[in-house]
C-alpha angles and dihedrals in degrees: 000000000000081000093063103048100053092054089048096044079047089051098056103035084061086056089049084054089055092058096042077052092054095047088046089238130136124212114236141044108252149067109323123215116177127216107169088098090081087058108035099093103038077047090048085053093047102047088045085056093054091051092048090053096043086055088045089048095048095054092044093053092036087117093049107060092178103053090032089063090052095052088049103053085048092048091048098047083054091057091053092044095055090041089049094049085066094039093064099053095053090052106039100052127166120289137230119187130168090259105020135039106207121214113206136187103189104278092328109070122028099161112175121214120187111220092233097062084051107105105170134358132183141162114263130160121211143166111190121062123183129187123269136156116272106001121104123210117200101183125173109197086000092297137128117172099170127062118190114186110200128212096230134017112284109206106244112198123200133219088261093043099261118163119231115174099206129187102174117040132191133197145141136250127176097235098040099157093051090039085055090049096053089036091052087039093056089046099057081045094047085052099049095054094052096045103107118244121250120257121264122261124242114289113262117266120254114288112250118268111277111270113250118242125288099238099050122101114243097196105106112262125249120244089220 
């Protein structure tokens, strides 16, 4: 039951991104760094497939109206699940925020990770990524092109709930050189903010006495 809810909380939360795509508006406060560039065109072929299918199959089942209405609904929904693959990851972009760097992938990843636990970040492209314990890999056309490696484990959480505990973690922006400047700028930031004062020094001493003025005689005066 909690299965099915999450695929069906997924589904329409890919429907909710259509229409955030369609009004030209992104989801989050924050920097925003994209990474649907990497998909748009292997997402464009895809969706032009299913069209092409869902015209094929129409004409195939045009003598059978019953079983050509169900085809079609299913066709069609295809069409709005590969198109909502790539509207979620134009509006749900990463995240920078003043505490906290986000890293999406569309509705179905949303990790947090606070500035503070980040210990290094570079710019690396890869395109093999194999599975390791404790380690994520967000690609996008089977590319990442930035590593973080985390002080401590970050609870990563599945579409289905599952529990990773992570410690590196890969994904891909568009801008990755720019997304690795901000993010080195906000740590330093981030730093600076956190490093104790130092204590105070000891309280001035007491100011001298005022001068007396010029004018006046400091011998000491007679009592005569």
């Amino acid at each position: 039951m909690r299965a099915a809810y999450a695929v069906l909380r997924h589904e329409a939360r890919l429907l909710a991104s259509l229409v955030l795509w369609a009004a030209r508006r992104t989801s989050g406060a924050g920097v925003r760094f994209g990474y649907a560039r990497g998909q748009g065109a292997m997402t464009a072929g895809l969706a032009f497939v299913c069209v092409v299918e869902t015209i094929g199959m129409s004409v195939l089942l045009r003598g059978w109206p019953a079983v050509h209405l169900v085809v079609l609904v299913l066709d069609v929904y295809t069409v709005l699940f590969v198109v909502g693959l790539h509207a979620a990851a134009v509006v749900h972009p990463h995240l920078l925020t003043p505490d906290a760097l986000h890293v999406r992938g569309g509705v179905r990843l949303d990790l947090r990770i606070p500035l503070d636990a980040i210990t290094a970040v570079r710019r690396e492209t890869r395109y093999r990524h194999e599975k390791r314990a404790g380690e994520l890999d967000v690609p996008i056309g089977s590319q990442t092109s930035v590593t973080l490696e985390l002080a401590g484990p970050v609870a990563h959480f599945g579409l289905l709930g599952g529990r990773q505990e992570v410690r590196v973690v890969r994904f891909h922006a568009d801008d990755a050189t720019g997304l690795v400047r901000q993010l080195t700028s906000a740590r330093q930031l981030t730093r600076a903010r956190t490093v104790p004062s130092s204590s105070p020094g000891r309280p001035p001493s007491a100011a001298p006495a005022a001068a007396r003025p010029a004018g006046e005689d400091r011998r000491p005066r007679s009592g005569l």
